[in-house]
C-alpha positions in Angstrom: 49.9 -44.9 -50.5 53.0 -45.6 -52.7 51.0 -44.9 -56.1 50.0 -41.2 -54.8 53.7 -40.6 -54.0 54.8 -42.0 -57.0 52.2 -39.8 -59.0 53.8 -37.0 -56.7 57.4 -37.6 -58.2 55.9 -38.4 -61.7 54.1 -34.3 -61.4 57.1 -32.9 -60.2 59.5 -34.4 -62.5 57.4 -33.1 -65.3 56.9 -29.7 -63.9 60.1 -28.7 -62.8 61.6 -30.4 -66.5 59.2 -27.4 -67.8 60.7 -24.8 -65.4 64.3 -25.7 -66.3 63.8 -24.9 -69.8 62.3 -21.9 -69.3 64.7 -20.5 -66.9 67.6 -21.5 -69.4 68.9 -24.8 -67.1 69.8 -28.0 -68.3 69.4 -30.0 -64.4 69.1 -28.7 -60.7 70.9 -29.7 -57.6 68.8 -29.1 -54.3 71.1 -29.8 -51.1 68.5 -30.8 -47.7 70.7 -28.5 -45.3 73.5 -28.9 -43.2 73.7 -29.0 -39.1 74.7 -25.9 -37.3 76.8 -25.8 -34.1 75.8 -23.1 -31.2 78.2 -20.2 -30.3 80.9 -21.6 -28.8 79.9 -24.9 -28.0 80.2 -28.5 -30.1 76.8 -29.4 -29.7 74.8 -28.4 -32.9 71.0 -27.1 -33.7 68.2 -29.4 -34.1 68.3 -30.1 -37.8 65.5 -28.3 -40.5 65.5 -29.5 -43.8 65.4 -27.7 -46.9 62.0 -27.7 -47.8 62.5 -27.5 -51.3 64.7 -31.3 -50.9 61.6 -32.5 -48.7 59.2 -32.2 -51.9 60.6 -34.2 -53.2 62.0 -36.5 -50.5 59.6 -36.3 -47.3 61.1 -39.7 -46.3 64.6 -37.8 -45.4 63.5 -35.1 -43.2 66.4 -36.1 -40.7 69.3 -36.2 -43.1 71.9 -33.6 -43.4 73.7 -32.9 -46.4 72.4 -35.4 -49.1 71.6 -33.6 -52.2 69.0 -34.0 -55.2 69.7 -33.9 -59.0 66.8 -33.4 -60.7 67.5 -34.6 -64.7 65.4 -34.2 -67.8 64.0 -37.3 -69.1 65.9 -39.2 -66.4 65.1 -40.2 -62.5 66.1 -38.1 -59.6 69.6 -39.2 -58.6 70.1 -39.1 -54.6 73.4 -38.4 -53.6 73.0 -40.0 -50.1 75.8 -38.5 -47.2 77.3 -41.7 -45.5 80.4 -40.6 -43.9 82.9 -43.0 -42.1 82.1 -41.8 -38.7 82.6 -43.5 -35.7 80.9 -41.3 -33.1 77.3 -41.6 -34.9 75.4 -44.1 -36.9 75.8 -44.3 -40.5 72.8 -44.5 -42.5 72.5 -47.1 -44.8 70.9 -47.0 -48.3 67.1 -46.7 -48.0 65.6 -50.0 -49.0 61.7 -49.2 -48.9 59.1 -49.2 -52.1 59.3 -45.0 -52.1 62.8 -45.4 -53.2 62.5 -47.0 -56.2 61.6 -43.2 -57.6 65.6 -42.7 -57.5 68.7 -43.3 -58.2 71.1 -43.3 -55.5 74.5 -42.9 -54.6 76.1 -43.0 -51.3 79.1 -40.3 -50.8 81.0 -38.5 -48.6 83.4 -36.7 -50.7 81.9 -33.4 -51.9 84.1 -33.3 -55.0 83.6 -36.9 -56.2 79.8 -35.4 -55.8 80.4 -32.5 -58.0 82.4 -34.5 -60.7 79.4 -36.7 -60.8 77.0 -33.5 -61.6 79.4 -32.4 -64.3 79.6 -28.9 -66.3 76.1 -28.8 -67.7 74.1 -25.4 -66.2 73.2 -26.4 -62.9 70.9 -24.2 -61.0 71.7 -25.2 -57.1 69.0 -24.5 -54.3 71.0 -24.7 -51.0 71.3 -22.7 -47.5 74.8 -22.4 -48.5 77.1 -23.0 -51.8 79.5 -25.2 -52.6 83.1 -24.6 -52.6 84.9 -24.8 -55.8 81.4 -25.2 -57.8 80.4 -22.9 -60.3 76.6 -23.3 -60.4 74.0 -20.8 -60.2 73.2 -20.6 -56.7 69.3 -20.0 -55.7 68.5 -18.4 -58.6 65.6 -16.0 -57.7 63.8 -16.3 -60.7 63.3 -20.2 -60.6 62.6 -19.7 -57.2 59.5 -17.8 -57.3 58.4 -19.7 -60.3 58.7 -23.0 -58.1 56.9 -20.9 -55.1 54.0 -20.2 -56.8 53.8 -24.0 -58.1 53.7 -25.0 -54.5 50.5 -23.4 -53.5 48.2 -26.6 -55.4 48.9 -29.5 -53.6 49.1 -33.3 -55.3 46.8 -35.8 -54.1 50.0 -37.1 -52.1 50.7 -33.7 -50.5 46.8 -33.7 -49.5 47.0 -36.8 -48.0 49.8 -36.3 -45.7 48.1 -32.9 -44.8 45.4 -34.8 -43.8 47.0 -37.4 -41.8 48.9 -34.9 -40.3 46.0 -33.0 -39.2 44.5 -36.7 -37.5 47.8 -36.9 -35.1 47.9 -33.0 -34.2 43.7 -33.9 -32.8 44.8 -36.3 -31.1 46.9 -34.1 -29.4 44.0 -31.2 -28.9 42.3 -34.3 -26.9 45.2 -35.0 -24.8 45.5 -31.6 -23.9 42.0 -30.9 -23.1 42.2 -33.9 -20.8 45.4 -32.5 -19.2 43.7 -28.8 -18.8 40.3 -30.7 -17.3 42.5 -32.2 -15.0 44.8 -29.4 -13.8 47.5 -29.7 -15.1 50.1 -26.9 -16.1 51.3 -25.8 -19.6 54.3 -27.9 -19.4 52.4 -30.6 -18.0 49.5 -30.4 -21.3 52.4 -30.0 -24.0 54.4 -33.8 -22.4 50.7 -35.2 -22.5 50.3 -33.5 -26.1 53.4 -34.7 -27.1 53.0 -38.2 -26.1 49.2 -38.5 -27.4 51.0 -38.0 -31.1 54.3 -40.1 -30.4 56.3 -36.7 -31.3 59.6 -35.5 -29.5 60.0 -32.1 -29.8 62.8 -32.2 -32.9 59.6 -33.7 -35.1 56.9 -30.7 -34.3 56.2 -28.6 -37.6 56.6 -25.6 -35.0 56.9 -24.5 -31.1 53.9 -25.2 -29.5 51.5 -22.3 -27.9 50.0 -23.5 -24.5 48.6 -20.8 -22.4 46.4 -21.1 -19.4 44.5 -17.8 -18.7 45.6 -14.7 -19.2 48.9 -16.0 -21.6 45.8 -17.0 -23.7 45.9 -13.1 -24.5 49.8 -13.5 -26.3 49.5 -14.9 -29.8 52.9 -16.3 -29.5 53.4 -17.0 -26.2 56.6 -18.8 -25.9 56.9 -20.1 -22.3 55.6 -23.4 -20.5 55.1 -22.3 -16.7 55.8 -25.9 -14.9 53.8 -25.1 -11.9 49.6 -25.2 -12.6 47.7 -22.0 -11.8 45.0 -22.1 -8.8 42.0 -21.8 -11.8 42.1 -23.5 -14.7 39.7 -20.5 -16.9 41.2 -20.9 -20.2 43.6 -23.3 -22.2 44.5 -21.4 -25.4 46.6 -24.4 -27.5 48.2 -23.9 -31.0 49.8 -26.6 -31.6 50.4 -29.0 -34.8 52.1 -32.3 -36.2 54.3 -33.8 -38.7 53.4 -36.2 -41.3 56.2 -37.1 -44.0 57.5 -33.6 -43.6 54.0 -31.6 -43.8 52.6 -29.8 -41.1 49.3 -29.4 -39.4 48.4 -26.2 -37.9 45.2 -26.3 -35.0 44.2 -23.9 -32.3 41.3 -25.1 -30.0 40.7 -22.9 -26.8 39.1 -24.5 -24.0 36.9 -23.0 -20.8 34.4 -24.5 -18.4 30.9 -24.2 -19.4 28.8 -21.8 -18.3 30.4 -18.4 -18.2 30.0 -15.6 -20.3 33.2 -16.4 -22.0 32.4 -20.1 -23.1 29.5 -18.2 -24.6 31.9 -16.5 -26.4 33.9 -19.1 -27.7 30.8 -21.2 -28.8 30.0 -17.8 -30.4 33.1 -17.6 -32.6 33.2 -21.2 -32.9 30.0 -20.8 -34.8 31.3 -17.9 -37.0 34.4 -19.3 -38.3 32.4 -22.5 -39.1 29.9 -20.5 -41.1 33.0 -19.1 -43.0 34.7 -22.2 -43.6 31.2 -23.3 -45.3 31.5 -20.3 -47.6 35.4 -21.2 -48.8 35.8 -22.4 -52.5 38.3 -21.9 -55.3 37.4 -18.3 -56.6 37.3 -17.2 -52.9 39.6 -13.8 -52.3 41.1 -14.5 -49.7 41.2 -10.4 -48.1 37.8 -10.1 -49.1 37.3 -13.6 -46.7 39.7 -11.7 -44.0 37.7 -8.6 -44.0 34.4 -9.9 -43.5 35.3 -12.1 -40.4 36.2 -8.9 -39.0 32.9 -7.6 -39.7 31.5 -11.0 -38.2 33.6 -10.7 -35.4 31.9 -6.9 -34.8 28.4 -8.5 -34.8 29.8 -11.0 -31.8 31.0 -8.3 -30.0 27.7 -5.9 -30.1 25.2 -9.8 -29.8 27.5 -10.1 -26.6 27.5 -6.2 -25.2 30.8 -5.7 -25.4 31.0 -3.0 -28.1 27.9 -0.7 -28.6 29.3 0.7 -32.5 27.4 -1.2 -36.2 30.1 -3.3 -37.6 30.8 -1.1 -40.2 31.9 1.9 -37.8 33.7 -0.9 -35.7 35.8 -1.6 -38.4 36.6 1.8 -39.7 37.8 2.7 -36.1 40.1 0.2 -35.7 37.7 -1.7 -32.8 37.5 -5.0 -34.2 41.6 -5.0 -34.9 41.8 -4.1 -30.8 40.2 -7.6 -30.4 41.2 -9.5 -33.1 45.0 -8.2 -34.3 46.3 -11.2 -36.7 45.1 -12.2 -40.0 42.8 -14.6 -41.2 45.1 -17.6 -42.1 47.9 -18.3 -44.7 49.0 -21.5 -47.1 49.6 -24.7 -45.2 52.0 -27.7 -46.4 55.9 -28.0 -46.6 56.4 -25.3 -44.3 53.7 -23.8 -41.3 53.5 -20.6 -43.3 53.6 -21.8 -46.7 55.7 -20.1 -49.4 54.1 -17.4 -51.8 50.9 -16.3 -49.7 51.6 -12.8 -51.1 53.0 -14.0 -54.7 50.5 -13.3 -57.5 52.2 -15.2 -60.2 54.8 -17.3 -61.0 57.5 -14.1 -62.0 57.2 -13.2 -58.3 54.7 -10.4 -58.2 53.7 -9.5 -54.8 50.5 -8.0 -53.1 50.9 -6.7 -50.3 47.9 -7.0 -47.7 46.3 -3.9 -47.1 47.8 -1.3 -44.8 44.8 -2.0 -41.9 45.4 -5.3 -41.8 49.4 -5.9 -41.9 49.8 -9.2 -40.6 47.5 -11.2 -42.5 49.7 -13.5 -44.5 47.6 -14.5 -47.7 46.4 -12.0 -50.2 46.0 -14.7 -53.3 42.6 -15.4 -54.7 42.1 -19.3 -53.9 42.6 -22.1 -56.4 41.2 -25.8 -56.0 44.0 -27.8 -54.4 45.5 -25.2 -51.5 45.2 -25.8 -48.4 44.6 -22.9 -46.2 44.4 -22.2 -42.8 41.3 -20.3 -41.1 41.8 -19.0 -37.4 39.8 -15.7 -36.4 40.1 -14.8 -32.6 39.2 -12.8 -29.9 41.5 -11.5 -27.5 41.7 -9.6 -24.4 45.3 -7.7 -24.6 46.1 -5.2 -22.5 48.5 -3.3 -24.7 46.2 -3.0 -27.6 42.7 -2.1 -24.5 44.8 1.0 -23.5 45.2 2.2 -26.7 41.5 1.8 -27.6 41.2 3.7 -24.4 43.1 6.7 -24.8 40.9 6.6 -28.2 38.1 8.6 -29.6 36.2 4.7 -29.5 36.8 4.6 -25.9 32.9 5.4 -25.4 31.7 2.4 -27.0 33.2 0.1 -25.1 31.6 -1.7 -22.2 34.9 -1.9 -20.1 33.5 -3.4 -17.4 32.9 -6.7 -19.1 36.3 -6.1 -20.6 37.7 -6.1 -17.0 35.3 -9.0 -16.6 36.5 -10.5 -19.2 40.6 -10.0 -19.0 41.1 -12.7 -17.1 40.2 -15.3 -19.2 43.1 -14.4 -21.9 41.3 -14.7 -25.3 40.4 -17.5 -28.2 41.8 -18.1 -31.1 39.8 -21.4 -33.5 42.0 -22.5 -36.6 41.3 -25.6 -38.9 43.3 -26.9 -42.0 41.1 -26.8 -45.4 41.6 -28.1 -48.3 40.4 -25.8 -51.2 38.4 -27.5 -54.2 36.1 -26.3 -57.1 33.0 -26.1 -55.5 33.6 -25.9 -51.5 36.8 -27.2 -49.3 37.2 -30.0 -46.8 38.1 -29.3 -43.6 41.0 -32.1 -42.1 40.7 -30.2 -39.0 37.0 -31.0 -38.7 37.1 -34.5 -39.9 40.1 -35.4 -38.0 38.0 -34.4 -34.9 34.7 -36.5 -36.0 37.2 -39.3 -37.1 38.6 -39.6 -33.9 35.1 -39.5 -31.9 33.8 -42.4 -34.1 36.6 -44.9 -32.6 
């Protein structure tokens, strides 16, 4: 896939020539990050690049303080950190095809770096400065303007989305295995990890494993070693890495049969039917706010409210069930820069106050990729406030209690927007893996 990457660097180098000029900048220097040491210790944080290095270099994702000059009319010139170190291995020079799209230098003296990127006006995108430079450091207007860029993915950004979303259902497999087979959470996240050949420094983000009720916490953090006595629900949110992009995919699993794998084969069904309806020109609230009314229909088809959608809605009984939003931008980063941003000066829309946490307000253009994950949970904090509510009286709480045990569901794929319709790498990684 070396043409697509090389069309990548090709897009970029043209586009961000354009920016440079219009935010007054004759070149830009983009650092990938530096390690970090824990309080009080030697040993150091697992090491995140800067994303804004990786789009241009998703070959370097584990490489600490190189840095990227980005030129007018000339090739990216890598200055490539190769320190006389005895205590850990020195990288040498990258030799592979993708390289050819730079120059390169090896260094390990910061200044002989900085004499090398001159006095010409130098915007610098960094975590931190550099001492004794005078360049302007993360310059918010360039910033936003590069944000906004990001949302469209290149054919070569799409393509490592896609392959990225392949490994992470390779891993939903593994752990629906591990969950048919009793295992615990920690258990399901080794045999998730090794299904994908990932260690836990090369996930795009922590993964979510919860059996039963931690189902019911949408971040649930911990990975209990020992395997409950019932195996109801396996709620997984988990993703994968491919040349620095992420996959994001939430499956929840059950045993046939009850009333709740009824329910999850019931909003299974819904958020397929919305995925179908996704195409550039989509708005993305508008999409947001009527999978909550879908989501109201569920609940009355299945008993559990006994309130029309639209009532549901403006009671606040749909956001009892399902709290989070819709989905948000996918790529460099799990939750993809400028989701709010309206244009490229950085305007922001805010989603509306009902719905606070959904993270993507931007009507949708051909070449995002999106996430869509609707869910339906069973939280205790947020039943005891629709309670001690005026809604109370529509709620059929004994299926609730029915019901609690089994946590909640969340379903999320990876889409690709385009002009008339998406594709769905969640989807296709599944039926691509079935097919071997």
């Amino acid at each position: 896939m070396s043409a697509l990457y090389f069309a990548h660097l090709s897009q970029l180098q043209s586009r961000f020539e354009t920016l440079l000029h219009e935010h007054s900048f004759d070149q830009l220097l983009i650092g990938s990050g530096h390690l970090h040491k824990h309080f009080l210790d030697d040993t150091r944080y697992p090491f995140r690049p800067n994303p804004h290095f990786v789009y241009w270099s998703p070959f370097l994702t584990q490489h600490p303080d190189c840095w990227l000059l980005v030129r007018p009319g000339q090739k990216p010139l890598m200055f490539y950190y190769t320190p006389k170190d005895f205590w850990h291995l020195t990288p040498d020079l990258p030799c592979a095809d993708w390289a050819l799209g730079f120059e390169w230098i090896a260094y390990d003296d910061p200044a002989a770096m900085l004499a090398t990127v001159g006095q010409a006006r130098t915007a610098l995108i960094s975590e931190q400065g550099l001492e004794g430079a005078h360049l302007s450091h993360n310059p918010e207007a360039l910033i936003h303007s590069i944000n906004f860029g990001r949302a469209i993915k290149t054919e070569w950004e799409q393509h490592c989305l896609r392959e990225a979303n392949y490994l992470a259902v390779k891993g939903h497999r593994a752990a629906q295995h591990g969950f048919e087979s009793g295992l615990s959470e920690y258990a399901i996240h080794q045999a998730y990890l090794s299904a994908i050949s990932h260690n836990e420094r090369d996930m795009p983000y922590d993964n979510i494993v919860g059996l039963n009720e931690h189902a019911a916490v949408l971040h649930y953090q911990f990975q209990q070693r020992s395997a409950p006595g019932e195996h109801r629900t396996l709620l997984i949110d988990a993703g994968a890495s491919f040349n620095g992009y992420a996959a994001d995919i939430t499956r929840t699993f059950t045993q046939d049969g009850t009333l709740f794998s009824d329910l999850v084969k019931g909003l299974d069904d819904l958020q397929r039917q919305l995925c179908q309806q996704i195409s550039a020109g989509s708005n993305f609230v508008a999409l947001h706010e009527q999978m909550h009314l879908m989501i109201a229909d569920l609940l009355n088809r299945f008993g559990l409210v006994h309130a029309n959608p639209e009532d549901q809605l403006e009671q606040g009984i749909t956001r009892t069930f399902y709290p989070h939003g819709l989905g948000h931008l996918l790529g460099l980063q799990v939750h993809d820069v400028g989701g709010w941003q309206q244009n490229a000066a950085g305007v922001q829309q805010e989603p509306p106050a009902e719905h606070p946490f959904l993270r993507l307000t931007r009507t949708l253009e051909a070449g995002y990729v999106i996430t869509v994950e609707p869910g339906v949970y069973f939280i205790p904090q947020l039943l005891a406030e629709l309670k001690a509510s005026k809604a109370s009286e529509q709620i059929n709480w004994a299926m609730v209690e029915k019901l609690l045990p089994y946590g909640g569901i969340r379903i999320e794929d990876n889409l690709c927007v385009m002009g008339d319709g998406s594709e769905n790498y969640t989807r296709d990684g599944f039926a691509r893996l079935s097919d071997l």
